[in-house]
C-alpha positions as CSV (number, residue, x, y, z in Angstrom):
1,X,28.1,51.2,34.6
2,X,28.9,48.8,31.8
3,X,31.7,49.7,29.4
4,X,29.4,49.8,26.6
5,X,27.1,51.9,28.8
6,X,29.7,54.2,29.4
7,X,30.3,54.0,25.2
8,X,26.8,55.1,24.5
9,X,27.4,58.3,27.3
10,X,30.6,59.3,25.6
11,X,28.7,59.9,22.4
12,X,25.9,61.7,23.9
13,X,28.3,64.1,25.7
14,X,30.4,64.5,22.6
15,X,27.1,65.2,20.5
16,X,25.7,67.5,23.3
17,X,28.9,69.6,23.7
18,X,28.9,67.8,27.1
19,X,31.9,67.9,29.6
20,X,33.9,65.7,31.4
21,X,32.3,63.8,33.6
22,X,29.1,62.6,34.5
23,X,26.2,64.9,32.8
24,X,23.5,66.3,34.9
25,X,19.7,64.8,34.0
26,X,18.8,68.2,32.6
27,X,21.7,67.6,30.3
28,X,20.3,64.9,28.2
29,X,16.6,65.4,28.0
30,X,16.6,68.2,24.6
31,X,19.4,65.4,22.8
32,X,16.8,62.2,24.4
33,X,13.6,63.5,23.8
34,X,14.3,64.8,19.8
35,X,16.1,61.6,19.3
36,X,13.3,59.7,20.2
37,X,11.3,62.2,17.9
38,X,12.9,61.6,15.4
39,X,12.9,57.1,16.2
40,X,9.2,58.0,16.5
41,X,8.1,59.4,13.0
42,X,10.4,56.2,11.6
43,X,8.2,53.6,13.5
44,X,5.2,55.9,12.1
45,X,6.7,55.7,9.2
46,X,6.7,52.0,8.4
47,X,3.3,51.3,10.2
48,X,1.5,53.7,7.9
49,X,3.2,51.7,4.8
50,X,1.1,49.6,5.2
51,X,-2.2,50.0,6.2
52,X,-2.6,53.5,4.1
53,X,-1.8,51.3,1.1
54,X,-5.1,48.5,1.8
55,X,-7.6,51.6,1.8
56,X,-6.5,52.8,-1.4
57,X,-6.6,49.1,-3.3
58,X,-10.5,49.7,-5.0
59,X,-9.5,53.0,-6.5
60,X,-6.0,51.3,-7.6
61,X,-8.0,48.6,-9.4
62,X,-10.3,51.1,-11.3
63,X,-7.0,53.9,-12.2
64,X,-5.0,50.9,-13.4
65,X,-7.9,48.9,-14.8
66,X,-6.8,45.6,-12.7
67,X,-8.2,42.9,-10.9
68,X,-7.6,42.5,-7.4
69,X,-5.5,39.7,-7.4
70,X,-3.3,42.3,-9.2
71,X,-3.7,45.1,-6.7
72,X,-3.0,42.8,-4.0
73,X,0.9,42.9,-4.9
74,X,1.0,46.7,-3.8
75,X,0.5,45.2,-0.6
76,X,2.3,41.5,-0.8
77,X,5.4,43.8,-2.2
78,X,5.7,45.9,0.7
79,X,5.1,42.7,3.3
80,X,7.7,40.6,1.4
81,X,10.5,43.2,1.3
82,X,10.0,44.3,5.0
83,X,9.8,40.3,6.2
84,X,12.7,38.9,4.1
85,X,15.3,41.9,4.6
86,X,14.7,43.1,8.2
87,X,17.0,41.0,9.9
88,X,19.6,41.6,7.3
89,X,19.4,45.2,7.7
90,X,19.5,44.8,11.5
91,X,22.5,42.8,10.9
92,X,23.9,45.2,8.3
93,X,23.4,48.1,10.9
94,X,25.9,46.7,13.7
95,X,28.6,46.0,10.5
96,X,28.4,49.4,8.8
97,X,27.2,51.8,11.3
98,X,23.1,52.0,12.4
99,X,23.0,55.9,11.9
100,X,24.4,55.6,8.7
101,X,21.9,52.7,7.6
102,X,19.0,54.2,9.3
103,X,19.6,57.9,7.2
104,X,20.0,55.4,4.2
105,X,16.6,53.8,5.3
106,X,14.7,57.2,6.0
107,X,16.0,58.5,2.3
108,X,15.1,55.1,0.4
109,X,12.1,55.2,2.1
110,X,10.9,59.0,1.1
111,X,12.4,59.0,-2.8
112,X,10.2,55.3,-2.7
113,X,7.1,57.6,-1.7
114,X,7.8,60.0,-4.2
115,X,8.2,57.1,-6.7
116,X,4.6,55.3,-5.8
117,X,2.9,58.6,-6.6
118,X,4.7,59.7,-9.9
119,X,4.5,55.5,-11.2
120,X,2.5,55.5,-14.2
121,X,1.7,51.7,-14.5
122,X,0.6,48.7,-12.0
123,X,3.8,47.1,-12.1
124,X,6.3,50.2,-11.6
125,X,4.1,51.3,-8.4
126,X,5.0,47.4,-7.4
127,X,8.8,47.7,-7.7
128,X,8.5,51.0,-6.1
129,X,6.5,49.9,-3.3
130,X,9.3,47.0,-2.9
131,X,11.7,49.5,-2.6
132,X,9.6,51.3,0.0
133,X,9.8,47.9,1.7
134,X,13.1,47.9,1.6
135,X,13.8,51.2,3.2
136,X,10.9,50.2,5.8
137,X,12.7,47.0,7.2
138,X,15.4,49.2,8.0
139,X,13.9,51.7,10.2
140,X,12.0,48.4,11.9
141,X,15.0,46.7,12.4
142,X,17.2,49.7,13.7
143,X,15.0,51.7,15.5
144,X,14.8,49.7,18.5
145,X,18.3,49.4,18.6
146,X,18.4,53.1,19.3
147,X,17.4,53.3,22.5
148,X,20.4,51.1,24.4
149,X,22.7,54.2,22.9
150,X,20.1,57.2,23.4
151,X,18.0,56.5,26.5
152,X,19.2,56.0,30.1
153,X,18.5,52.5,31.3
154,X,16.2,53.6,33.9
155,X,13.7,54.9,30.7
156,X,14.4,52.2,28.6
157,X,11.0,50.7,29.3
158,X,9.3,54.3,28.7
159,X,10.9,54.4,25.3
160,X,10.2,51.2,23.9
161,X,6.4,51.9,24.8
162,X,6.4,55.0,23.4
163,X,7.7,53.0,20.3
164,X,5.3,50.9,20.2
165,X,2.3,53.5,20.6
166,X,4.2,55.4,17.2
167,X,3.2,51.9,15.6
168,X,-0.3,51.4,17.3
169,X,-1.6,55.1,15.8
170,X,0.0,54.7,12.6
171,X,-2.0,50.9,12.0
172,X,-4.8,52.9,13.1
173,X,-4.3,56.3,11.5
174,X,-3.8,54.4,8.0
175,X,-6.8,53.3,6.9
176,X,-8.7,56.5,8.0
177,X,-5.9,58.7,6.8
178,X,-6.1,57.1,3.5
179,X,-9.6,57.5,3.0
180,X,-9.7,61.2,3.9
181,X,-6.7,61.8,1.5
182,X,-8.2,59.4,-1.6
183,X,-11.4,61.8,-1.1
184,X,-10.0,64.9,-0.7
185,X,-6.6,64.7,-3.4
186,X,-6.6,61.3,-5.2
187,X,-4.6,58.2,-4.5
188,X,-1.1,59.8,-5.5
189,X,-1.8,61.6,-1.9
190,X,-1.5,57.9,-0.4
191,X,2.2,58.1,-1.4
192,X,2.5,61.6,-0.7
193,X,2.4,62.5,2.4
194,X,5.5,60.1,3.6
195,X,7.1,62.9,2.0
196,X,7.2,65.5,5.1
197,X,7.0,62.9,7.4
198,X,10.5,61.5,6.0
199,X,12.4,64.6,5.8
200,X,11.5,65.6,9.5
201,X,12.4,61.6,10.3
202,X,15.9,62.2,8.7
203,X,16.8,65.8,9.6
204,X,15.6,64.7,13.5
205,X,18.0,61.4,13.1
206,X,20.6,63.0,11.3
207,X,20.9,66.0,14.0
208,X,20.3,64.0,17.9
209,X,21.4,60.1,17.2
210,X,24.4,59.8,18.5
211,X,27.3,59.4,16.0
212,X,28.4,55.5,14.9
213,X,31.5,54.5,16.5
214,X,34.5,53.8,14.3
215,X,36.2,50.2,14.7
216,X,39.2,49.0,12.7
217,X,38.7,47.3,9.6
218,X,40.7,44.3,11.0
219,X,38.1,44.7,13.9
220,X,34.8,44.5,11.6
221,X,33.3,40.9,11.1
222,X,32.1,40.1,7.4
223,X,28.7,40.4,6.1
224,X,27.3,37.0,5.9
225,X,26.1,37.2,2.3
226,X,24.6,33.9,1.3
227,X,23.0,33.3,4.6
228,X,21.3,37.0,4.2
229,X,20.4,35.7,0.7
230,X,18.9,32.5,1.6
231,X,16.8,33.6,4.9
232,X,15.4,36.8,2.7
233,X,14.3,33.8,0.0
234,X,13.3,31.2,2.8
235,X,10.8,34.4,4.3
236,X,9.3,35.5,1.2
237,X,8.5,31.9,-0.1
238,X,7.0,31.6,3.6
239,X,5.2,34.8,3.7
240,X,3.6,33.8,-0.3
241,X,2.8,30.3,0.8
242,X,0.9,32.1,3.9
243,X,-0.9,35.2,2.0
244,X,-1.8,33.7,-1.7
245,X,-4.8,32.1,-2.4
246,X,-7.2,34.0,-0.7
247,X,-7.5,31.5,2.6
248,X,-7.5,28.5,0.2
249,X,-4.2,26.5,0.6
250,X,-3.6,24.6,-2.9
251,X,-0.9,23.4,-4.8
252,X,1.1,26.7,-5.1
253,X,0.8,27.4,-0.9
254,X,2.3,23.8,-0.5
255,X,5.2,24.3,-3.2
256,X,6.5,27.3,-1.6
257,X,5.8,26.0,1.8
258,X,7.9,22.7,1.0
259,X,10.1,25.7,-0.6
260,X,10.7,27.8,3.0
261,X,11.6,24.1,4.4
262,X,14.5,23.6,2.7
263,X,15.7,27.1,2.4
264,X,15.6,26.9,6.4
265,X,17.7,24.1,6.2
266,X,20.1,25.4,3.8
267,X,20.0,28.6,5.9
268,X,21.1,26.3,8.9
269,X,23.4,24.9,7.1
270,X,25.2,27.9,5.9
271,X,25.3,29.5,8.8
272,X,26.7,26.9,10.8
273,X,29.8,27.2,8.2
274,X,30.2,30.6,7.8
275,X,32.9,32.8,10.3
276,X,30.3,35.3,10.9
277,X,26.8,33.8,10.5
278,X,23.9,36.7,10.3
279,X,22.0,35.0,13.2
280,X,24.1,33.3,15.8
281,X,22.7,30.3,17.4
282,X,24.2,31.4,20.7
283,X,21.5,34.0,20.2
284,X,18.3,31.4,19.8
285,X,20.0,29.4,22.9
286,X,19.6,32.6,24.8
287,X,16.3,31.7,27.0
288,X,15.3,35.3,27.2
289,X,16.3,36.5,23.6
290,X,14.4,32.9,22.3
291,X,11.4,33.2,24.8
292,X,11.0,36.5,23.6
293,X,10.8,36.0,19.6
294,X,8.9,32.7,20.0
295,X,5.8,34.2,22.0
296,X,6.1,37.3,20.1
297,X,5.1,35.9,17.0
298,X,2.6,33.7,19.3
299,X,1.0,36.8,20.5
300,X,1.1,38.4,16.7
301,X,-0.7,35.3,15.0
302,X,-3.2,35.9,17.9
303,X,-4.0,39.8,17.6
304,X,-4.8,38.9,13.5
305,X,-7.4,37.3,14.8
306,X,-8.9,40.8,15.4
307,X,-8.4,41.9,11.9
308,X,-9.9,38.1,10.4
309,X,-12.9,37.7,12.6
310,X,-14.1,41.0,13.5
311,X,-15.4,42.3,10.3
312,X,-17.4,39.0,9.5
313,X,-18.6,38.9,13.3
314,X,-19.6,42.9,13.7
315,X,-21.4,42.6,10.4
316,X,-23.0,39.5,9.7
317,X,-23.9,38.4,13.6
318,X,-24.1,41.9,15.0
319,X,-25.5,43.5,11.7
320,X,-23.2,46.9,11.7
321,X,-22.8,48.7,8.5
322,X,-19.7,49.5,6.6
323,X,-18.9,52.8,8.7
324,X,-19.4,51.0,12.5
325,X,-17.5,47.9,12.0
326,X,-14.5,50.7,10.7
327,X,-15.0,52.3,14.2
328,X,-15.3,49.0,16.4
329,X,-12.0,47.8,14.7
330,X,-10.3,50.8,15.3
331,X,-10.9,50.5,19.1
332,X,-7.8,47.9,19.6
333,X,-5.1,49.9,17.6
334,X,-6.3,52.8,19.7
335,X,-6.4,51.3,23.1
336,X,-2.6,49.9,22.4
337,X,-1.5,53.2,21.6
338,X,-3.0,54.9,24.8
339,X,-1.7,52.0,26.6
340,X,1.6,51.8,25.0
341,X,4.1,54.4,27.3
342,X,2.2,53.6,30.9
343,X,3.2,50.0,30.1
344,X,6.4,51.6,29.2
345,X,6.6,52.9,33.1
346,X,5.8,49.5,34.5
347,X,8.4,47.8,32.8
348,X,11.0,50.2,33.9
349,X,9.6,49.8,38.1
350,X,9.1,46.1,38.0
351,X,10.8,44.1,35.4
352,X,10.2,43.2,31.7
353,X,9.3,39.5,33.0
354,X,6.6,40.2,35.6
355,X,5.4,42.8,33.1
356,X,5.3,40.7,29.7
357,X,2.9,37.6,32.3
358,X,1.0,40.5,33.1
359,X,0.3,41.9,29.6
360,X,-0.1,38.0,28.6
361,X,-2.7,37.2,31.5
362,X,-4.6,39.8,30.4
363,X,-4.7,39.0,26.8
364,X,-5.6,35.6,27.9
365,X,-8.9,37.3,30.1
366,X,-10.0,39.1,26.9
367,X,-9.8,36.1,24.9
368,X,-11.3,33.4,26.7
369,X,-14.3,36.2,27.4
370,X,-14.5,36.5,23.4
371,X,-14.8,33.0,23.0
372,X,-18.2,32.9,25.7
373,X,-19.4,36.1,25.4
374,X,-23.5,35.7,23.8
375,X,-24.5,37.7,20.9
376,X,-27.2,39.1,23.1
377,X,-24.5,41.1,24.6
378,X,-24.2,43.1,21.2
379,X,-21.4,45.4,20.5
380,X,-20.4,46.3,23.9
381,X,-20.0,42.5,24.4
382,X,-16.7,42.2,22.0
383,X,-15.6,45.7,22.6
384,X,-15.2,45.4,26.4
385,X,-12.7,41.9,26.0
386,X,-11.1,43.5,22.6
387,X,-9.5,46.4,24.6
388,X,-8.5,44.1,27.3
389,X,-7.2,42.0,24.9
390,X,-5.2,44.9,23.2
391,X,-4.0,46.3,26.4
392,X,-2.8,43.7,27.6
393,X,-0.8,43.1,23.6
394,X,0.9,46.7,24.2
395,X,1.7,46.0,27.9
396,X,3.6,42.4,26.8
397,X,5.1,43.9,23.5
398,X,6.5,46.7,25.5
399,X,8.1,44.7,28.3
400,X,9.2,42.2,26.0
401,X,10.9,44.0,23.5
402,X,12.5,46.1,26.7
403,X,13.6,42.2,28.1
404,X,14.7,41.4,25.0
405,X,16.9,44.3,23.6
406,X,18.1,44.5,27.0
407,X,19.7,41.1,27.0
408,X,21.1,41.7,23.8
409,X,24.6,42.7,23.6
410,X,25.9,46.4,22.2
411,X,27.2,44.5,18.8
412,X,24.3,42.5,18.0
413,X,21.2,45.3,19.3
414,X,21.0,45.5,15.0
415,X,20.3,42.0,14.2
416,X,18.5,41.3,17.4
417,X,15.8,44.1,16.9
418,X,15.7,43.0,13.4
419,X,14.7,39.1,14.8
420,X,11.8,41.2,17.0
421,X,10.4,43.1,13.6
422,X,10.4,39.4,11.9
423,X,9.3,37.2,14.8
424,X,5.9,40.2,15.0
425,X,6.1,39.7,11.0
426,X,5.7,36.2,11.5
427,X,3.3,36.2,13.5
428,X,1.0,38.6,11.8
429,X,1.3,36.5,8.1
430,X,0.6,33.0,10.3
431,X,-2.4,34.3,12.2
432,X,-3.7,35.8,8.7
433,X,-4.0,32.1,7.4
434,X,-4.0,30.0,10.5
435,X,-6.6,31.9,11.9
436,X,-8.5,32.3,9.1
437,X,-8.5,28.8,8.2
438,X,-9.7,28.1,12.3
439,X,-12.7,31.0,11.4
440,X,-13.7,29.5,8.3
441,X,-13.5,25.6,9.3
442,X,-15.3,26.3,12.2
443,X,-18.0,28.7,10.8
444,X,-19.3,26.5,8.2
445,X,-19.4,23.6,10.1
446,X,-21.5,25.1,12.6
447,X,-23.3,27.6,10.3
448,X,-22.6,30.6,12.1
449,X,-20.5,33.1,12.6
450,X,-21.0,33.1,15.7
451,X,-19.7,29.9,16.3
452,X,-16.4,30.3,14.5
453,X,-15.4,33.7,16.2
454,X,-15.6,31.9,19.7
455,X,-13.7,29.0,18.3
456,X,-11.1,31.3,17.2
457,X,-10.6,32.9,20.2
458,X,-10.5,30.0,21.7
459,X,-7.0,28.8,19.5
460,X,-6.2,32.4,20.4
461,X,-5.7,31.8,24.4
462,X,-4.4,28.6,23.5
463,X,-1.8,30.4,21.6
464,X,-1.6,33.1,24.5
465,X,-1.0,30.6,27.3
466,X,1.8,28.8,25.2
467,X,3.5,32.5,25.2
468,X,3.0,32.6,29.0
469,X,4.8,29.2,29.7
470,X,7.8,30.1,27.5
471,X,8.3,33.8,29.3
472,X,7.8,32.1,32.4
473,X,10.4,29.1,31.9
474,X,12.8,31.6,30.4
475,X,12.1,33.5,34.1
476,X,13.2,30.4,35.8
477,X,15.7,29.2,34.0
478,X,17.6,32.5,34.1
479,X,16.9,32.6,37.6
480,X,18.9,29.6,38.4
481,X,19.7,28.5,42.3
482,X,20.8,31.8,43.2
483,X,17.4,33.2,41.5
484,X,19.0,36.0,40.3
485,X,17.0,36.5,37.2
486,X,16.8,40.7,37.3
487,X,19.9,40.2,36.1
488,X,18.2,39.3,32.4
489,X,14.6,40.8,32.9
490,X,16.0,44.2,35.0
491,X,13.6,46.5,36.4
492,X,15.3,49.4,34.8
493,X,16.1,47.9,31.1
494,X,19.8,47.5,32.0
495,X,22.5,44.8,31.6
496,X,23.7,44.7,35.2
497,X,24.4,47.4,37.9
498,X,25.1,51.0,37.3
């Protein structure tokens, strides 16, 4: 077993009152299976942030008497602080300690909760939301980053899809969730109920993650400041440029797009200066670490196109009312976290390559039959490819993250689970605008809806099948002459033999 392997072990044993030598199996379940409780509610945590938030945005305009442009920043706050800081935290977590940062996060995160619901103007339910944001891209950059140090390789797979269906029912619990309590107790309830879910999130973490491991100060590299600085800037003027304007991309959009261009460079720049950069390139050279951000944020800007054209499609072409499009959507988020842990299982038995081309085939299936399917085929006709294409987003997320976080070494799992939270960040602000802009061309130059959700869909395997060739050339190049390439996409989520 690796040395940092063996690291990971020693803390387990020491936190379990473990002896010498090897544990038994039966040893390590209670300390594996609270530990991932307690990873569990944080990934719930930061996925309900946001969509509980969007159902609440009417009754926020009316109690604050505000337009929606207004409201809107409830939203934009959350998505700016999450996108700009994760990989910062993640960073942050392999310098100071991840169980220490993580608490930090849980705690920020719950006293911002308390904070949304007690704010008694617009603008202080912003900054507190921010903070909120703040506390959320640290429990989405760290808790992947967990499971190298709480999980035995062979179940790394299984963990990272049960992960990943935490973050699946909370998208989907949100929106329902927040109706039922803005009906029943009043928006402050929005806000509210983080509140129990954070204190079990933080006494779980603080009881079964095992401890942080002490270095020498000598030993600890420097926070990169300025680069952290300039990438969180470079993000948010991206993630404005891509979310303001309602679809329409004036003046402002090009500014801070023209903005995030020359941030990246200075970011480049910087870091190509600095001792101890916050991203090291040696990490983007990687082919499995860069395969695996570039088609995650492919695959990301393509499941938006869910959220952008179903809605229009279900309602104005299919004629649903308010109440049946809500269920229709809710199908994906559903279907990815049923799918989420048995995709889990297959990445541990066959590989996080061969399983990431499988969950991307299928996505490409369900999209090209979205892009043909007739109207005449009503509701059942975009159902049917939606779950296939969803299944087959929590069967690639799940091996890739497992591929991915694998590859990374024990210093850097921080930073590189924080890229993974940015790259699916990414994605999801891009497709929100790219996509949209491909519905909306394409609908009103054709006059239907119709129309412009099969062109979509057709961008969307387009995208897909980009993601596919990069997985797969990151497969071959790995696999060199001696095509050993388990050795970087493992069956069992490990960094070599045991």
């Amino acid at each position: 077993m690796s040395p940092h392997r063996d690291s990971a072990t020693g803390h387990r044993q020491h936190r379990t009152g473990g002896e010498g030598g090897t544990p038994s199996a039966g040893a390590h379940r209670p300390p594996v299976r609270w530990a991932l409780a307690g990873l569990s509610l944080s990934v719930l945590l930061s996925s309900l942030g946001t969509g509980i938030a969007h159902a609440g945005l009417p009754t926020l305009a009316q109690v604050f008497s505000a337009s929606f442009q207004e409201v809107q920043w409830i939203v934009l706050a959350y998505l700016l602080a999450v996108t700009a800081l994760v990989v910062g935290a993640g960073r942050l977590g392999d310098l100071v300690g991840r169980r220490r940062l993580l608490l930090a996060g849980i705690s920020l995160f719950t006293v911002a909760s308390v904070l949304c619901a007690a704010a008694p103007t617009l603008w202080l339910l912003i900054a507190a939301r921010a903070a909120q944001g703040l506390g959320a891209a640290v429990l989405t950059a760290l808790t992947m980053a967990f499971v190298g140090e709480t999980v035995p390789k062979e179940r790394t797979g299984s963990a990272m899809g049960l992960l990943g269906t935490m973050s699946a029912v909370g998208t989907a619990l949100g929106p329902s969730l927040g109706g039922a309590l803005l009906a029943g107790f009043g928006w402050r309830a929005l806000f509210l109920v983080n509140v129990p879910l954070g204190i079990a999130a933080f006494l779980l973490s603080h009881r079964h993650l095992p401890a942080d491991r002490r270095e020498p100060s000598a030993d600890r590299a420097r926070f990169d400041h300025l680069g952290t600085l300039l990438l969180a800037l470079t993000l948010a003027a991206y993630a404005l440029a891509m979310t303001l304007g309602d679809g329409r991309f004036g003046p402002l959009n090009t500014a801070l797009l023209l903005g995030a261009v020359f941030g990246a460079a200075l970011f480049v720049r910087a870091e190509a200066r600095t001792a101890s950069p916050l991203v090291q390139r040696s990490l983007l050279r990687d082919p499995v670490i860069g395969a695996g951000l570039a088609s995650g944020a492919l695959v990301s800007t393509v499941m938006m196109a869910t959220l952008v054209v179903g809605p229009f499609y279900l309602s104005r072409t299919l004629g649903l009312d308010e109440a049946p499009v809500g269920l229709v959507l809710s199908v994906g988020p559903l279907v990815a976290g049923v799918t989420g842990v048995p995709a889990g299982r297959l990445a541990d038995r066959f590989g996080g390559r061969r399983t990431a081309l499988l969950g991307l085939l299928a996505m490409t299936a369900g999209a090209v039959s979205l892009s043909v399917a007739p109207a005449s085929l009503g509701v059942l006709g975009y159902v049917v490819p939606l779950a296939v294409v969803t299944s087959g987003y929590a069967v690639f997320q799940t091996a890739n993250n497992t591929a991915v976080m694998a590859d990374a070494g024990p210093d850097r799992r921080g930073v590189v689970s924080g890229m993974l939270g940015l790259s699916r960040n990414l994605g999801l602000v891009t497709g929100a605008s790219l996509m949209g802009a491909v519905f909306a061309h394409a609908s009103a130059s054709a006059g239907a809806v119709a129309t412009g959700m099969r062109s979509t869909y057709l961008v969307a395997a387009a995208l897909i099948l980009a993601a596919l060739a990069a997985v797969a050339a990151a497969g071959r190049i790995q696999a060199g002459p001696a095509g050993d390439q388990a050795a970087r996409y493992p069956a069992d989520g490990g960094r070599g033999p045991a």
